[in-house]
VOGU-3710 file (C-alpha; in Angstrom, 3 decimals, decimal comma):
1> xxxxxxxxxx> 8,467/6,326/19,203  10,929/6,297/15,998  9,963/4,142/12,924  11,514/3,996/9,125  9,590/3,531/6,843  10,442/2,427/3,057  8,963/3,861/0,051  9,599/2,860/-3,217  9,100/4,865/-7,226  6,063/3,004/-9,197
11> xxxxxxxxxx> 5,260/4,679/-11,715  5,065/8,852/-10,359  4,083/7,484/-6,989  6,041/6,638/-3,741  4,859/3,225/-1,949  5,038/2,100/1,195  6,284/-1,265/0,270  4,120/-2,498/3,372  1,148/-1,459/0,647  2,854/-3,728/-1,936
21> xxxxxxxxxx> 0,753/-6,789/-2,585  0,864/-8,031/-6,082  4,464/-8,595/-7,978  2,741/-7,224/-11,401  3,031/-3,362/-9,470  6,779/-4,274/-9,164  7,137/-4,891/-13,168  9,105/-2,298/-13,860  11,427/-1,869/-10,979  15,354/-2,554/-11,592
31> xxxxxxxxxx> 16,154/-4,150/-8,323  19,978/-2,675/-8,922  18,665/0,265/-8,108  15,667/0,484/-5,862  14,350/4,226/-6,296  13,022/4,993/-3,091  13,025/7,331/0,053  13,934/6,324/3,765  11,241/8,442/5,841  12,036/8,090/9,854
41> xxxxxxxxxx> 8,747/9,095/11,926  9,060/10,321/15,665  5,938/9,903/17,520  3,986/9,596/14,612  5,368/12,924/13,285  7,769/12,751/9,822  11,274/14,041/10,964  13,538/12,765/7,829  12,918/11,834/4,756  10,405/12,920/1,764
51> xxxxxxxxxx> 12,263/14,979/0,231  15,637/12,495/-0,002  15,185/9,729/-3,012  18,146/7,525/-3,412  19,034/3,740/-4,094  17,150/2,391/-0,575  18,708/-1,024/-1,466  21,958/0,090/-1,215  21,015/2,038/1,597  19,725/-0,619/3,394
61> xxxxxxxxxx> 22,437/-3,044/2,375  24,842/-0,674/4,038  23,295/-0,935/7,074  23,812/-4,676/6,879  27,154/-5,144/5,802  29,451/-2,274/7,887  26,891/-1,837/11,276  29,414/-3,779/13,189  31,690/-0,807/13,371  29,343/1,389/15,696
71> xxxxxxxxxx> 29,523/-2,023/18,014  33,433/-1,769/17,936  33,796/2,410/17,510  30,937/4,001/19,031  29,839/5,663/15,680  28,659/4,700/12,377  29,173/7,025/9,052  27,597/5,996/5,575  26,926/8,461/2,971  23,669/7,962/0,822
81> xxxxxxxxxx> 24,448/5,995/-2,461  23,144/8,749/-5,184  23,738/11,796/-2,869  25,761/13,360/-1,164  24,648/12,998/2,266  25,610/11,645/5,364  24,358/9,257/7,723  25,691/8,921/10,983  25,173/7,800/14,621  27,507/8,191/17,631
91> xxxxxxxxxx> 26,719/6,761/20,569  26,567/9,984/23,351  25,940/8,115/26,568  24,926/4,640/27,581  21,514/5,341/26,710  21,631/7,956/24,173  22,545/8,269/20,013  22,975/11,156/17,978  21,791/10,555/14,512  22,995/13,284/12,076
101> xxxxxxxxxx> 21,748/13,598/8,745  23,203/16,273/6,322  25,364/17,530/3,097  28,005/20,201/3,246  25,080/22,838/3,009  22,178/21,441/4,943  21,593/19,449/8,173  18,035/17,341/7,643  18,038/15,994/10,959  20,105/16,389/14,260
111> xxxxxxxxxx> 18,842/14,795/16,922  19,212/12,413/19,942  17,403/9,086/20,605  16,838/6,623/23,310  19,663/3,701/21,886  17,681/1,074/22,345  14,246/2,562/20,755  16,666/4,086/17,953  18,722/0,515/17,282  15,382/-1,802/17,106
121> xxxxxxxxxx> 13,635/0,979/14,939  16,501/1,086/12,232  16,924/-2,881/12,797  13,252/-3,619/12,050  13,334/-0,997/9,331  16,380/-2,682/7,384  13,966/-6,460/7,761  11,264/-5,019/7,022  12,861/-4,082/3,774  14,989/-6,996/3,344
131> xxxxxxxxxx> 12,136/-8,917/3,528  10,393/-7,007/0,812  12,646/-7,771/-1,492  13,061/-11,518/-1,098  9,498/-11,865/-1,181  9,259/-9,609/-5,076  13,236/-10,187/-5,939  13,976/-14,041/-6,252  17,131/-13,677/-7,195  18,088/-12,595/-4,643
141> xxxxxxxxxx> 17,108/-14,427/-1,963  20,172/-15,859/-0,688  21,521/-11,982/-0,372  18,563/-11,324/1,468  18,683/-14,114/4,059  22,363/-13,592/4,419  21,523/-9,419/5,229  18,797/-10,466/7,263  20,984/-12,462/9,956  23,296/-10,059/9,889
151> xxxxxxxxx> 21,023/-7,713/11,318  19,316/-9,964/13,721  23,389/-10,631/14,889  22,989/-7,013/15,501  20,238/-7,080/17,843  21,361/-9,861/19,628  24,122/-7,368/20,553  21,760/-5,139/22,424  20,523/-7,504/24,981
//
């Protein structure tokens, strides 16, 4: 169905940080500033996301710290941290989301999603990367931990 997928700058080269192994291919990344892309796949098939780089820690951590809000409101609105593009997901129907990705000029990606496929899918994708980075980043893994129940919080809130 839908998957995201992190990919992080080493070197000239963007990594699926599942492909990330060692800690001496991480030597020169500044973990204030993850250079990365978010790509979202939809059966398989990219929809979003190699032609976006930004901060995916900051991305990421955004997810964690304000998802609450489309619990309460419905909708959820973050912009990416280097660009200026917008991420955002109202809730259309019981079942449905609308995830809308654009700037003032272009839309990336309008499109609707099964909520529940949608919600585990971005849910996994934020571990997955949390994760990541307390395994290569121990400094911070207290910040990770802390991110990482917050999300599962979240997915308790879908059953």
């Amino acid at each position: 169905m839908i998957k995201f997928k992190s990919l992080i700058k080493i070197n000239d080269d963007y990594i699926d940080i599942n492909d990330i192994a060692f800690s001496y291919q991480l030597k020169n990344i500044d973990w204030d500033y993850v250079e990365g892309k978010i790509v979202i796949f939809y059966y398989e098939k990219e929809i979003f996301g190699s032609n976006v780089v930004d901060d995916i820690n900051w991305f990421w951590g955004f997810i964690a710290d304000g998802f609450e809000d489309f619990f309460k409101n419905g909708n959820y609105d973050i912009g990416f941290p280097s660009q200026p593009i917008r991420f955002t997901i109202m809730k259309r129907k019981m079942n449905l989301i609308n995830l809308k990705i654009s700037s003032e000029k272009v839309v990336y990606l309008n499109k609707e999603f099964n909520s529940m496929d949608f919600l585990r899918s971005l849910f996994s994708g934020a571990i997955n990367y949390f994760n990541f980075e307390k395994n290569f980043n121990k400094d911070e893994i207290f910040e990770m931990n802390r991110k990482i129940k917050l999300i599962e919080s979240y997915n308790d809130m879908l059953f």
